[in-house]
Residue, then its C-alpha position, 0 to 999 in steps of 0.5 A: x466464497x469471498x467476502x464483497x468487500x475483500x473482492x473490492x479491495x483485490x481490485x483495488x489492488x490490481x488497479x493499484x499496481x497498474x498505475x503505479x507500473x506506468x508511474x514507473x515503480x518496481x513492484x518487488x512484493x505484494x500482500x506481505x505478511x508478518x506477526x505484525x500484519x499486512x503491506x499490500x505492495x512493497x515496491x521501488x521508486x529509483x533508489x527509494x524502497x517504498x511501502x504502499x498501502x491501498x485504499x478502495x472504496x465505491x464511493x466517497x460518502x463516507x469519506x476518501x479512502x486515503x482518510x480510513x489510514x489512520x495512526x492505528x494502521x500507520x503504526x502496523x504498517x511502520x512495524x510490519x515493514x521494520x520486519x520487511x527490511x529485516x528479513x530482507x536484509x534491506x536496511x541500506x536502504x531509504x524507505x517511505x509510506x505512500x498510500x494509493x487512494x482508489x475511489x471507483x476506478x480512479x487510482x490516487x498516489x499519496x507520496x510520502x503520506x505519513 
């Protein structure tokens, strides 16, 4: 059985690609796993590889989900898509960290967030 939070957090995920899907990304991969640790969506915007990180929560109480990517996690992040661009051969590209905010059902895009 999987864990409430993990469940939410898949949703999240779903909830994510959709909008970002009409907000006319290409999404090229999704929960990515390095030694370094996890993207939850790589995808295009135009000519832009883009590395979006997904925050869910029920609810703001304990703040937005986008405030929880902290310079810990955005550290992962940077160094788990240096092995993305790696493996894929992708250096040619330009790149940027985007985070979707997903409060309820409400999906928010932070562009170039850190």
């Amino acid at each position: 059985m999987t864990a409430p939070h993990l469940l939410r957090g898949r949703k999240g995920e779903r909830i994510a690609c959709l909008f970002l899907l009409k907000q006319g990304f290409d999404i090229i991969a999704r929960r990515y796993r390095s030694s370094s640790g996890e993207l939850d969506i790589i995808a295009y915007e135009g000519d832009t590889l883009v590395f979006i990180e997904v925050k869910t929560r029920s609810s703001a109480k304990f703040g937005e989900p986008w405030e929880f990517v902290d310079w810990q996690k955005q550290q992962i992040l940077r160094r788990t898509a240096e092995a993305f661009i790696a493996d894929h051969d992708l250096g040619q590209y330009a790149y940027r960290f985007d985070i979707v905010s997903v409060l309820g059902k409400q999906p928010t895009l932070f562009r170039n967030a850190f």
